[in-house]
C-alpha positions as CSV (number, residue, x, y, z in Angstrom):
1,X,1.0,21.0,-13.0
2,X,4.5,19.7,-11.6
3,X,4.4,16.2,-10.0
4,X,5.0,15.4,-6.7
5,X,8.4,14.9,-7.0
6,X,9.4,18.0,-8.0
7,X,7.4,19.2,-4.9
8,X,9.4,17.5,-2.6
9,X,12.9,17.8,-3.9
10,X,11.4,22.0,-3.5
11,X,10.8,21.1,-0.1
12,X,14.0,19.6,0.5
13,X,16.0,22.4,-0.8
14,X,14.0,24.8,1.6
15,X,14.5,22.5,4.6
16,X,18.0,22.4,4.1
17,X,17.7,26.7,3.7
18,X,16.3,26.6,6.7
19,X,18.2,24.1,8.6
20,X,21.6,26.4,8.0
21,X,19.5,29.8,8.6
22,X,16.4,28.5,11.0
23,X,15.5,32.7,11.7
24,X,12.7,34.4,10.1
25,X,10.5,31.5,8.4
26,X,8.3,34.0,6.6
27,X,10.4,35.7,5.2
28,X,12.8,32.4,4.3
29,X,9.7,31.3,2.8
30,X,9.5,34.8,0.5
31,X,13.1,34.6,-0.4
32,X,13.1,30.8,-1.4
33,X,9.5,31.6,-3.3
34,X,10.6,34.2,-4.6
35,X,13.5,32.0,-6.5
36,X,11.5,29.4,-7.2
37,X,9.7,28.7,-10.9
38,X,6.6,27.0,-8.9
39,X,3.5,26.7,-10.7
40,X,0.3,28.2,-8.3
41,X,-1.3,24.8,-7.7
42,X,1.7,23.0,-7.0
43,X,3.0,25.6,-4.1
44,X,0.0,24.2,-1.4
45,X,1.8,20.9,-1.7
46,X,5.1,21.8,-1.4
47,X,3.8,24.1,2.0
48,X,2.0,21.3,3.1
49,X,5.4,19.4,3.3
50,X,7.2,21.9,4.6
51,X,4.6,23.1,7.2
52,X,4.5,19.2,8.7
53,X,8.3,19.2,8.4
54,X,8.8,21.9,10.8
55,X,5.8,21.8,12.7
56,X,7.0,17.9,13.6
57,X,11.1,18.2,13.5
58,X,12.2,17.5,17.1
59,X,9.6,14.2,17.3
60,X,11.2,13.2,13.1
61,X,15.0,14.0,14.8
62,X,14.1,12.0,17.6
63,X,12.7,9.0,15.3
64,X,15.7,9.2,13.1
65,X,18.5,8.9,15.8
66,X,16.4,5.9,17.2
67,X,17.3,4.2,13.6
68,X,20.4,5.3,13.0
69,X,22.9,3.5,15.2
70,X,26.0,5.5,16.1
71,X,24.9,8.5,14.2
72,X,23.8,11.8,15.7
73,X,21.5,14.1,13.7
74,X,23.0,16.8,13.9
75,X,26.3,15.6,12.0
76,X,24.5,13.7,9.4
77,X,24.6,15.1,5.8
78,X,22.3,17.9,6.2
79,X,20.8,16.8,2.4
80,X,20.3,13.6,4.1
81,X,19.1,14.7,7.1
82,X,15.9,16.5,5.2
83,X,15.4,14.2,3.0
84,X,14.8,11.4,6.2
85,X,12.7,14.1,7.5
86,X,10.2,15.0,5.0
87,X,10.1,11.3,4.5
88,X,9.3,10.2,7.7
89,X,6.7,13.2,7.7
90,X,4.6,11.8,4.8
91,X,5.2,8.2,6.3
92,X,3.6,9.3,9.8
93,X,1.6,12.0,8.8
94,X,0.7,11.5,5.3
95,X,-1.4,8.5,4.9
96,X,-2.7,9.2,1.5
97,X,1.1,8.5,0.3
98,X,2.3,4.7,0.6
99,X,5.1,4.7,3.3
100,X,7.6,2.6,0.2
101,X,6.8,5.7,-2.2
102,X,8.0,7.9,0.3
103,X,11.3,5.8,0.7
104,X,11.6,5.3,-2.5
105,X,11.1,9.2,-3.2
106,X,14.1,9.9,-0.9
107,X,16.4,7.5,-2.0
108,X,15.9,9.3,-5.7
109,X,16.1,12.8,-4.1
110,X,18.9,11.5,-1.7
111,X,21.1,10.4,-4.7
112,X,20.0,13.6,-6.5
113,X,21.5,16.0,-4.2
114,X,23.6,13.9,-2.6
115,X,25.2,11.0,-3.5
116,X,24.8,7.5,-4.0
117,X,26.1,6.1,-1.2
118,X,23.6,8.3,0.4
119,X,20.8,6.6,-1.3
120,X,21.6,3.1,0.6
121,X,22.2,5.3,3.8
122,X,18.3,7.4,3.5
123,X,17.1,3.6,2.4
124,X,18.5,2.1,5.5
125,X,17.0,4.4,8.2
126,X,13.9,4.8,6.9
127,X,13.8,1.2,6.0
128,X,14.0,0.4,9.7
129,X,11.2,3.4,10.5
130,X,9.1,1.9,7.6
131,X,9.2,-1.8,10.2
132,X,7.8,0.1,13.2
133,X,4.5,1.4,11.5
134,X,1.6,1.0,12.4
135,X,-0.2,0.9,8.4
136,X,0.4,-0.9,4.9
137,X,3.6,-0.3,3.8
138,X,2.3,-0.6,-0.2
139,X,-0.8,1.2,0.8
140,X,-2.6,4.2,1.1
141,X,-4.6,4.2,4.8
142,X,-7.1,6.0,5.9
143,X,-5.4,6.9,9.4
144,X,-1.8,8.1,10.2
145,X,0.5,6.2,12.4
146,X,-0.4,8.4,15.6
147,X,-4.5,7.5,15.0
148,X,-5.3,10.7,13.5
149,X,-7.9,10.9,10.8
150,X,-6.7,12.2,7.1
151,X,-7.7,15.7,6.0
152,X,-11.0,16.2,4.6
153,X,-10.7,15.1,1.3
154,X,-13.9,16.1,-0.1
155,X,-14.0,16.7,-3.7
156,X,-14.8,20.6,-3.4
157,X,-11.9,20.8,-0.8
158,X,-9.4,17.9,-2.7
159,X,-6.2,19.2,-4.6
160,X,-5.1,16.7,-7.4
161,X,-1.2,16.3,-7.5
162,X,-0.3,13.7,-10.3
């Protein structure tokens, strides 16, 4: 089984796919899959990420240009730019995942793919973000930042990701 890092930095590379050709997301999805060496109970994961990504992008834009003074979205880095999204997904919609593993996540993926400088930059807006919510920041919760309950986690219906 990969770990959940390798899950998101797959995520990333499909959001940034997508953010430079946003047609067909099906078939995006076959194409990136089908270049992809993801094992079979990793790819749920990596969906679920992706899914809440761009299911949630114009309310995660929106949250990110409120923390980034004098700095549009659209002209950020556009490995930046998803890496603040997925992010700010898991910290808003993931509550199983401590909102400082999710920053800290993105600073490694940021500096990865990126470059250093934009580790301090994907630490400083989501730093900001990380302030505003409404949940432990070292935690795990049992609620997301808009009051929704987490997914059924029932052991029949829970994947483990290490």
């Amino acid at each position: 089984m990969t770990t959940r890092r390798f899950c998101r930095e797959w995520a990333v590379q499909f959001l940034f796919q997508h953010d430079f050709n946003s047609g067909d997301t099906d078939r995006s999805l076959g194409d990136f899959w089908a270049l992809q060496n993801v094992d079979p109970e990793s790819r749920p994961f990596v969906m679920e990420l992706i899914q809440g990504v761009l299911d949630h992008l114009h309310e995660l834009d929106e949250r990110i240009q409120t923390y980034a003074d004098n700095w549009d979205v659209r002209r950020m880095n556009a490995v930046d730019r998803n890496v603040m999204r997925l992010a700010l997904f898991e910290m808003l919609f993931r509550p199983d995942v401590p909102p400082v593993v999710s920053i800290n996540e993105a600073v490694d993926i940021a500096k990865r793919f990126s470059s250093n400088e934009s580790g301090k930059f994907v630490n400083g807006i989501l730093d900001r973000a990380r302030k505003d919510l409404n949940r432990p920041s070292r935690e795990a919760s049992a609620r997301t930042d808009a009051g929704q309950r987490t997914p059924d986690t029932s052991p029949e219906k829970k994947v483990r990701y290490p």
